[in-house]
C-alpha positions as CSV (number, residue, x, y, z in Angstrom):
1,X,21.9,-14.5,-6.5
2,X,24.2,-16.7,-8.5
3,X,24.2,-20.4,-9.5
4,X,27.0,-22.5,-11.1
5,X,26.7,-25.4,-14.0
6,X,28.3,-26.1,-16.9
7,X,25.3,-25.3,-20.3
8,X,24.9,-25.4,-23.8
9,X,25.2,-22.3,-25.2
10,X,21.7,-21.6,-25.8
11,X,20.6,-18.2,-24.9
12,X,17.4,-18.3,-23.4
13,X,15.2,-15.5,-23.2
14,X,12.6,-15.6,-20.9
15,X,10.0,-12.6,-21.7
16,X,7.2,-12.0,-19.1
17,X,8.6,-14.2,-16.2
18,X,8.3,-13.2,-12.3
19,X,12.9,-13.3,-12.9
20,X,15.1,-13.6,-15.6
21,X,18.1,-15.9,-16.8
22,X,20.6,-15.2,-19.4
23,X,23.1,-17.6,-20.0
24,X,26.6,-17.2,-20.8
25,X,27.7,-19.0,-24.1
26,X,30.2,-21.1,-22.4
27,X,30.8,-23.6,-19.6
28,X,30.9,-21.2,-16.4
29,X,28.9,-18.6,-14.4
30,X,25.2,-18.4,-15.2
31,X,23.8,-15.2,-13.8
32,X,20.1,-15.0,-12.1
33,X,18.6,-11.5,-11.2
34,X,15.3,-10.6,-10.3
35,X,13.6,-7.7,-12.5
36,X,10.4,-6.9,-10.5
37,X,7.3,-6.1,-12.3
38,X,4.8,-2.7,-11.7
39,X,2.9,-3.1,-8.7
40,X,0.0,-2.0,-6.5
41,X,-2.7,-2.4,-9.0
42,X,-5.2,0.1,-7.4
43,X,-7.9,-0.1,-9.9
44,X,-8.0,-3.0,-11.9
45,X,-11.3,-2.9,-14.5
46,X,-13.0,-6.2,-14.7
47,X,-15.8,-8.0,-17.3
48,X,-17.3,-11.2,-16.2
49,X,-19.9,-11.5,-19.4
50,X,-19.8,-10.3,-23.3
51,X,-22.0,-8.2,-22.4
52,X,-21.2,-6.1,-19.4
53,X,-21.5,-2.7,-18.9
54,X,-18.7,-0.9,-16.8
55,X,-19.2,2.1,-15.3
56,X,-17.0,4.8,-16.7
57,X,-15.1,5.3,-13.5
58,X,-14.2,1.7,-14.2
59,X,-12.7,1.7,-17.6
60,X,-9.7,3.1,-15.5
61,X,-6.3,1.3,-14.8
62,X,-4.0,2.3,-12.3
63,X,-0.9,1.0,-11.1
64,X,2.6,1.8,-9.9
65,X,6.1,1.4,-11.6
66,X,8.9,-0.7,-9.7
67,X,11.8,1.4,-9.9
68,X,13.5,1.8,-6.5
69,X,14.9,-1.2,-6.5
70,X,18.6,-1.4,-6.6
71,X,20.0,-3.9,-9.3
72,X,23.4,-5.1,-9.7
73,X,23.8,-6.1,-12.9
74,X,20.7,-4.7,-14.9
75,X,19.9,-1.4,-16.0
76,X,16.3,-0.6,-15.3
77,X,14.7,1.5,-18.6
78,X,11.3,1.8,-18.0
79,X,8.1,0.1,-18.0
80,X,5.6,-1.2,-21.2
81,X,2.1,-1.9,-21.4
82,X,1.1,-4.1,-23.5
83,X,-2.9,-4.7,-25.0
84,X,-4.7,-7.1,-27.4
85,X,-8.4,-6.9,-29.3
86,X,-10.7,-8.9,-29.2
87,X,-14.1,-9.6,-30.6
88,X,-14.7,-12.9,-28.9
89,X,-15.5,-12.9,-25.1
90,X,-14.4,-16.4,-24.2
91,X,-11.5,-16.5,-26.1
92,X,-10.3,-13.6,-24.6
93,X,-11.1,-15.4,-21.3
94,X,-8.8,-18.2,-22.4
95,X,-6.2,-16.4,-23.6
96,X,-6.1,-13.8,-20.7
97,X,-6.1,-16.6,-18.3
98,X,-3.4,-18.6,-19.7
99,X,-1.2,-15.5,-19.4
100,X,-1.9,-15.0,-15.9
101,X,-1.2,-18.2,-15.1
102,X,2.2,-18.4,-17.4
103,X,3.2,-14.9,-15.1
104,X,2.1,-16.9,-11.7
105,X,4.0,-19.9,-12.6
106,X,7.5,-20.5,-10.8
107,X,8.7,-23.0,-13.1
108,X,11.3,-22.0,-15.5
109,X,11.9,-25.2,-17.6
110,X,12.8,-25.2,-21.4
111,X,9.0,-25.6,-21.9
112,X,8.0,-22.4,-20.2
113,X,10.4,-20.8,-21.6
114,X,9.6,-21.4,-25.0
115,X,5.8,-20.4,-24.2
116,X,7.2,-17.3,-22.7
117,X,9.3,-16.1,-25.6
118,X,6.3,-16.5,-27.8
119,X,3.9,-14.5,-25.5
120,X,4.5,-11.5,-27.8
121,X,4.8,-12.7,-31.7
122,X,2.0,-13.0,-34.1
123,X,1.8,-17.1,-34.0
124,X,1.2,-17.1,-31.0
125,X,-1.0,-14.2,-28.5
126,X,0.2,-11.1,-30.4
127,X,-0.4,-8.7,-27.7
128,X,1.2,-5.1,-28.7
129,X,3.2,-2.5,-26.9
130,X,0.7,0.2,-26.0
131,X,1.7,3.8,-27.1
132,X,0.8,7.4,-27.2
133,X,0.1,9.8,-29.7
134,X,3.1,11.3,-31.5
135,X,5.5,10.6,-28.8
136,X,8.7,9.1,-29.6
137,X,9.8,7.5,-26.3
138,X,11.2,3.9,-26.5
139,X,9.7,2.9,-23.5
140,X,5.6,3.7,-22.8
141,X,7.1,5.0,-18.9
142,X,10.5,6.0,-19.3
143,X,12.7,5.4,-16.0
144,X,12.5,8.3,-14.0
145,X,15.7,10.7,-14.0
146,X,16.4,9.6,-10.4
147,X,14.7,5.9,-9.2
148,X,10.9,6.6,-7.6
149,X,8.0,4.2,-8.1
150,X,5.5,6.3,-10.0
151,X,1.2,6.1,-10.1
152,X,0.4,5.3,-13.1
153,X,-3.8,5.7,-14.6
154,X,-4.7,4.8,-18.2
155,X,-7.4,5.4,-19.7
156,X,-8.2,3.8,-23.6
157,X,-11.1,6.0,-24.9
158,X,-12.7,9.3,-24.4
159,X,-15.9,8.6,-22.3
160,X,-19.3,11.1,-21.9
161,X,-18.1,13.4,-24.4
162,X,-14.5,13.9,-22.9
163,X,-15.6,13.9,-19.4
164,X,-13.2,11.6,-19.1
165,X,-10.5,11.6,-21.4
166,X,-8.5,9.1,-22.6
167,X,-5.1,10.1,-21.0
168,X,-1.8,8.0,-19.5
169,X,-1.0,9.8,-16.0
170,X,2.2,9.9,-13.9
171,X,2.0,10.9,-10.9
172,X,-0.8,13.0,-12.2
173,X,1.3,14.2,-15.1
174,X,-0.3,14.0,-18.5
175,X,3.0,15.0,-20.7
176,X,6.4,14.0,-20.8
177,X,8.6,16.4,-22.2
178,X,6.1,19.2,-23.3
179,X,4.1,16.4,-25.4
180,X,0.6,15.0,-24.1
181,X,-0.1,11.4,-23.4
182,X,-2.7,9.8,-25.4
183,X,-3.0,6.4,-25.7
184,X,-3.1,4.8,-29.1
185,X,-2.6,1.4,-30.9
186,X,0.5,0.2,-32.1
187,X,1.0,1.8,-35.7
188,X,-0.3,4.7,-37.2
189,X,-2.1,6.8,-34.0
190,X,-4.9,4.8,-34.1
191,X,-6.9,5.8,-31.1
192,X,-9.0,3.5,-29.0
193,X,-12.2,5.3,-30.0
194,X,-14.0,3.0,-32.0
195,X,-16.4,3.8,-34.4
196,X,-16.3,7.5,-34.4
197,X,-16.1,10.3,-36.8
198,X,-12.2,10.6,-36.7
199,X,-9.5,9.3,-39.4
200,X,-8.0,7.8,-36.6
201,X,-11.1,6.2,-34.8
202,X,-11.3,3.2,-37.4
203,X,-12.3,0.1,-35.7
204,X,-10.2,-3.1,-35.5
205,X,-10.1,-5.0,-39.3
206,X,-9.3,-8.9,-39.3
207,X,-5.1,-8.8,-40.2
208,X,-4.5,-6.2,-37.9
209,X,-1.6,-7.4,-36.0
210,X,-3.3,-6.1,-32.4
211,X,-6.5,-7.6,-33.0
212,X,-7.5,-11.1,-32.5
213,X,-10.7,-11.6,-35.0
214,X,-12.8,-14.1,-34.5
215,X,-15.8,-15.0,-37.2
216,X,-17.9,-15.7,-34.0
217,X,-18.2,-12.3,-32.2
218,X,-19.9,-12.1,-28.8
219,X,-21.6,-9.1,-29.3
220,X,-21.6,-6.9,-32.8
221,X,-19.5,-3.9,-32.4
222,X,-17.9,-5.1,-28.9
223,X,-14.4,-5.3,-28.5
224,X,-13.1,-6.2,-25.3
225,X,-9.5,-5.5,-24.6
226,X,-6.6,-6.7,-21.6
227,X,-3.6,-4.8,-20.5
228,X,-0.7,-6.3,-18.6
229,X,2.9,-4.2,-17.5
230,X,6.1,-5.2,-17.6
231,X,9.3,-3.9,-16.3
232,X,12.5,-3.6,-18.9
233,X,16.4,-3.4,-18.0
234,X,19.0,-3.7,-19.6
235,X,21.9,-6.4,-18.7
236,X,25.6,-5.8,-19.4
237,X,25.3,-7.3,-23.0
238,X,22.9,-4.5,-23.7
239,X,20.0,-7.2,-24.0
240,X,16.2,-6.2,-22.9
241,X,15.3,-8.3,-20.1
242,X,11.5,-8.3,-18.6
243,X,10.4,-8.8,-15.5
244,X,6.8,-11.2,-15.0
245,X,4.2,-9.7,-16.2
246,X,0.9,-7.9,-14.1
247,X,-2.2,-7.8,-15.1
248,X,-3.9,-4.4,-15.3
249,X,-7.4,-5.0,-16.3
250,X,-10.0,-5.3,-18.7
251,X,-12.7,-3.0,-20.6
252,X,-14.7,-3.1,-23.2
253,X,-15.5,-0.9,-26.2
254,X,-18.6,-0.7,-27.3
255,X,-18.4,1.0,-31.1
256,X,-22.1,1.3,-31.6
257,X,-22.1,4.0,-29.3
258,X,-20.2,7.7,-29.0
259,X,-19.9,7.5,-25.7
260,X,-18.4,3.5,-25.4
């Protein structure tokens, strides 16, 4: 749909928002399209104290892309997940809340926008694009070669002794291109198994730009960690733009034990 005014030639960037505006730099046209966000969250994992124990079928997310839609001047690329650490229950409460509330919100003022735009920088919540293990895709879920809205399961940690592996699905797929799909932290191929014998199973150290350390911690060794999605286009600038963003779930990671 599309509105008319005459604006400063700001260019706002709203990150994480249910649509998005970008603004010409002059007097004229100002374009509004909807970019719509993953969907259909069929398994969501949830925590409702510091110390909870979820079953292992429930440190499981599972949702599914929005790609079918047709778009008329966007590109659609692909679709991110994106995490955070932390070691303090109720902050993460806070935190998590005020994000699902920001993604709920219909009000696009300067004010929200700012708060948007900041959802994903190190002043501000820090959460990280969640990856996979020595693959080299931009996007965590590439678009698919022709538009189909895809299932998608994650799973962060390797659970009763790989009974249940930590994988990324698609439609029941656990490789793109020949390569596997591990999940793993945002540098280095840090994995999401905490405290084991592995080079790459250190657990989270205060600086770590994914990890939220508090001095407080809820539990010792408990780490409990959100995941929202997000759909990414492209506009005709060749600008990322986001659509709002859905929350997946939470679990936590217990690294006092092998099997957390």
């Amino acid at each position: 749909m599309k509105k008319t005014s005459c604006k400063l030639s700001d260019f706002l960037f709203l990150i994480f928002t249910g649509s998005f505006i970008f603004l010409t730099f002059s007097c004229g046209l100002d374009t509004y399209e909807v970019i719509y966000p993953p969907y259909g969250v069929s398994n969501r994992p949830e925590i409702t104290s510091y110390n909870d124990e979820q079953s292992y079928e429930n440190k499981t997310f599972t949702f599914t892309t929005k790609e079918t839609f047709v778009y008329s001047e966007v590109k659609f690329l692909g679709t991110d997940v994106y995490y955070k650490i932390y070691n303090n229950f109720d902050e993460m409460i806070s935190e998590r809340s005020t994000l699902i509330n920001l993604s709920e919100s219909t009000e696009y003022s300067n004010n929200s926008a700012v708060k948007m735009t900041t959802l994903t920088t190190s002043r501000d919540f820090g959460y990280q694009k969640l990856k996979t293990i020595d693959t080299r895709n931009e996007f965590l879920i590439p678009a698919a070669s022709s538009p189909k809205d895809r299932i998608v399961t994650i799973r962060l940690s390797n659970y009763l002794n790989n009974d249940f592996k930590a994988s990324l699905t698609i439609d029941g797929s656990s490789t793109i291109d020949g390569e596997e799909l591990i999940p793993c932290r945002e540098k280095n191929n840090l994995t999401f198994d905490f405290g084991r014998d592995g080079n790459n199973d250190l657990e989270p150290l205060e600086g770590d730009d994914d990890y939220n350390f508090n001095q407080t911690a809820s539990r010792a060794g408990y780490y409990y960690i959100p995941l929202f999605a997000v759909s990414v286009a492209r506009d005709t600038t060749y600008t990322l733009q986001f659509s709002r963003i859905e929350y997946l779930g939470t679990v936590i990671i217990n690294s006092n034990s092998e099997d957390n």
